[in-house]
C-alpha positions, 0 to 999 in steps of 0.5 A, a space after each residue: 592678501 589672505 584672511 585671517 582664521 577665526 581659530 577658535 570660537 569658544 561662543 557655543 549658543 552661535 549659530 556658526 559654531 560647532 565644536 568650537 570652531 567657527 562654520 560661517 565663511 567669514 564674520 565681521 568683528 567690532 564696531 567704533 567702541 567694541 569688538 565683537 563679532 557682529 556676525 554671532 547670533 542666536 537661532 533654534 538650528 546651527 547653520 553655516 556650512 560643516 566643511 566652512 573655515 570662517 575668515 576675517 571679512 571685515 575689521 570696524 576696529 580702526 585702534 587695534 593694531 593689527 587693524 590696516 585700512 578696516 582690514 585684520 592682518 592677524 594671522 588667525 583669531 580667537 573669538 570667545 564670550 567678554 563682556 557678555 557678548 561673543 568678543 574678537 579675543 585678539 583684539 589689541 588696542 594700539 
């Protein structure tokens, strides 16, 4: 099985993000009631590695449907800000 991509990430203030795209090697989305990505946060320096494509470890959405066994089957996702927090965009409520 592949990950998905994280193919965007329009959450700039992240510490993965550089120029939109997402520099951790792989981020975990959501919890029982939403889905964020539990991998943003904030800090003075960027970190991840530059030469990173961050991928869908992990997917606590159990009512999206492209969930399966915690695991996303989407074949790549947007991640950007709603709800004043960094959001898995694709997220599709079953």
């Amino acid at each position: 099985m592949e990950m998905p991509a994280v193919t965007e990430c329009a959450v700039d203030s992240c510490v993965y993000n550089r120029e939109h795209a997402c520099h951790a090697l792989a981020i975990t989305v959501g919890d029982p009631l939403h889905a964020h990505c539990d991998t943003f946060f904030t800090a003075p320096r960027k970190g991840g590695s530059p030469e990173a494509a961050a991928h869908v470890g992990a997917c606590k959405m159990s009512d999206c449907r492209y969930n399966t066994d915690f695991e996303c089957q989407a074949t790549g996702i947007s991640v950007g800000a709603r709800h004043d927090s960094a959001d898995c965009l694709t997220y599709s409520p079953r």
